[in-house]
C-alpha positions in Angstrom: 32.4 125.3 -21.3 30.6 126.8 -18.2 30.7 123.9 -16.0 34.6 123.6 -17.0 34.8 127.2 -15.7 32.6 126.2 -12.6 35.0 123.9 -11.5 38.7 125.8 -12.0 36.4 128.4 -9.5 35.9 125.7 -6.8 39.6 124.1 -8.0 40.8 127.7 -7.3 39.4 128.6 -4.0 40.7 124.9 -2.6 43.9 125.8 -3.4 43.8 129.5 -2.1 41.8 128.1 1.3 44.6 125.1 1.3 47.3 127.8 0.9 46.1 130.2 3.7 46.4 126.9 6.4 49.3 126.3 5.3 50.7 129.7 6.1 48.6 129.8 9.5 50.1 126.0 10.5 53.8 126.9 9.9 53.5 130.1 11.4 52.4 128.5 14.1 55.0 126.1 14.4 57.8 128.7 14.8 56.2 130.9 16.9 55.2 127.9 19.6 59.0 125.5 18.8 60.6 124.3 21.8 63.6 125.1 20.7 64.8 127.7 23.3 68.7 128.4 21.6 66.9 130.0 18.6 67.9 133.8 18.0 67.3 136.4 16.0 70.5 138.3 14.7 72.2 136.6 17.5 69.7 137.8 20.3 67.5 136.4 22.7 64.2 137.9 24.3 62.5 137.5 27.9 58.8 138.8 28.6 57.9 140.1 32.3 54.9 138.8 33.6 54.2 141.0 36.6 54.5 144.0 37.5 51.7 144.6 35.2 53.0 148.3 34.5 56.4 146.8 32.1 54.7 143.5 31.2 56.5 143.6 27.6 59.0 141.9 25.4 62.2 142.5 26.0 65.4 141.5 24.1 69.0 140.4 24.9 72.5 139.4 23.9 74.3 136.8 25.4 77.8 137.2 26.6 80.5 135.5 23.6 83.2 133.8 25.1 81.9 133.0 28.8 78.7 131.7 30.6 76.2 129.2 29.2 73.5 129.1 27.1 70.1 128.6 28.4 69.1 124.8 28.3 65.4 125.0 28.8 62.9 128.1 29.7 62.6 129.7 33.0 59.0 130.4 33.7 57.8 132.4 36.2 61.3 133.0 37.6 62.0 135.8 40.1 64.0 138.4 38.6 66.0 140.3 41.4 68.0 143.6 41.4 71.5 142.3 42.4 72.9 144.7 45.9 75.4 146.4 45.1 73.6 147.1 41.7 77.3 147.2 39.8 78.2 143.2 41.8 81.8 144.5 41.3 81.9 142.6 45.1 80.4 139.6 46.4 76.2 140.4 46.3 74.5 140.6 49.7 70.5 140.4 49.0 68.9 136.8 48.4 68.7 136.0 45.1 69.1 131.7 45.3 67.3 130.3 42.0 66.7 133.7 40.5 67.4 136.4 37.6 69.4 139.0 38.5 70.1 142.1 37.1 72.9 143.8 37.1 74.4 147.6 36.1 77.1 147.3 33.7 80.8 149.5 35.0 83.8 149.3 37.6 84.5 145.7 37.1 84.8 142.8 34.2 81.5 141.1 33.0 82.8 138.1 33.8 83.1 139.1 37.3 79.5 140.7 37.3 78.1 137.2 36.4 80.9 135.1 38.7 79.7 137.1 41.6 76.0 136.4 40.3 76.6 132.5 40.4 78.3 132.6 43.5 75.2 134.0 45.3 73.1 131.8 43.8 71.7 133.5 40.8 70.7 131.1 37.4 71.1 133.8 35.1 73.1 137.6 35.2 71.4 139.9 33.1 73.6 143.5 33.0 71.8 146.4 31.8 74.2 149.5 30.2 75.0 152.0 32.5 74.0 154.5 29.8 70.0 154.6 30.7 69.5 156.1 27.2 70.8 153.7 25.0 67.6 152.0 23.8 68.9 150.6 20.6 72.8 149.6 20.9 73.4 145.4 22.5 77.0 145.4 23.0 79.2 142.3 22.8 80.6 141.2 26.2 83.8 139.4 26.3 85.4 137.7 29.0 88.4 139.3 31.5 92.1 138.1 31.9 91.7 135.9 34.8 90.5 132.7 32.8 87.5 131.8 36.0 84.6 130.3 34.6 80.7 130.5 34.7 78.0 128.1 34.3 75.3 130.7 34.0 73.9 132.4 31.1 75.1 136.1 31.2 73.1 138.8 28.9 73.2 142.1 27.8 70.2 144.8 28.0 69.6 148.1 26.7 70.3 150.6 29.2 66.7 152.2 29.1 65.2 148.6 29.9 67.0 148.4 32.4 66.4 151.4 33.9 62.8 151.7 33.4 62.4 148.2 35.0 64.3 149.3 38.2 63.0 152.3 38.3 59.4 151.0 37.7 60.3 148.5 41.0 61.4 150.9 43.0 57.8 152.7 42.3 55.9 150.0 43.2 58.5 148.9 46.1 58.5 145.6 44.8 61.6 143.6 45.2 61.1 141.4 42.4 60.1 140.9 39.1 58.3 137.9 37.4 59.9 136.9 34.1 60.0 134.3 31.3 63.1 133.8 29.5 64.1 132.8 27.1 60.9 133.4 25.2 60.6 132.4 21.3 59.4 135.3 19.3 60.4 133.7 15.8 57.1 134.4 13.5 56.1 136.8 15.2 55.9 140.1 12.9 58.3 143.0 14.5 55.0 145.1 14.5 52.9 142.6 16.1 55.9 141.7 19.5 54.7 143.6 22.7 58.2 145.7 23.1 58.5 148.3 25.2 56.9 151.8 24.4 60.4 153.6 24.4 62.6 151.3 22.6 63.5 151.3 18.8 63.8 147.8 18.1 
């Protein structure tokens, strides 16, 4: 009788060690897969790298009727504040084969991120002009005119977007460094490096 109890013990602690690699393996998995058009209620996420000072996790929604999704990972891609900030007219700083950021007002989305692709620009990211919004991603819908983009277009909270400029503008630094997308699935929501003053 002992030794039958001796070996439901080791029989036991197998499965519970088994169990526990199991967990740590497929967690693993989700959190490293290459597959870049995963979201999480319908949202994507990019990290900055440098400046050190907003080196967080930051999350998006892509545009629903115009633009592109993202066919592969950008990795340490310049992200550039567009001039004029609202691109309502065509942009005048360099920003070939970068990120750029954009404020949200005065003109369509569409013609935010058209203006973005005609500079050059892979990607428009267009941050609320409300700089206190840190919780609400809007849905951004195309214009009347029927032009079309081949560039992912994303929304960002207004406070993201304004702490980042604002945090450039400190440092006078004309560019961020950036990953995006980024794939936060398994990643506990306690455990992602978001920003300090964002709800999400």
């Amino acid at each position: 009788m002992e030794g039958n109890e001796v070996r439901f013990c080791r029989l036991f602690m197998f499965f519970i060690y088994f169990t526990q690699l199991f967990v740590q393996v497929f967690s693993s998995q989700l959190a490293t897969t290459n597959d870049i058009t995963i979201t999480l209620d319908g949202t994507l996420y990019f990290e900055v790298i440098e400046p050190q000072s907003i080196s967080y996790t930051y999350k998006l929604k892509p545009s629903t009727d115009f633009g592109v999704p993202f066919t592969s990972m950008l990795r340490y891609v310049d992200l550039i504040i567009a001039e004029p900030y609202e691109a309502c007219s065509p942009i005048t700083n360099y920003i070939q084969n970068s990120v750029v950021m954009v404020s949200r007002g005065h003109c369509s989305f569409l013609t935010k991120t058209y203006n973005v692709e005609k500079a050059g620009g892979v990607a428009a990211i267009i941050t609320d002009n409300n700089t206190d919004n840190d919780n609400v991603l809007i849905d951004m819908v195309s214009d009347e005119t029927k032009r079309e983009t081949s560039i992912p277009s994303l929304f960002l909270l207004g406070k993201d977007g304004a702490m980042i400029r604002k945090e450039l503008e400190r440092l006078k630094l004309d560019k961020a460094i950036i990953n995006i997308p980024i794939n936060i699935t398994g990643v506990l929501p306690n455990r992602a490096n978001k920003p300090p003053w964002t709800l999400w």
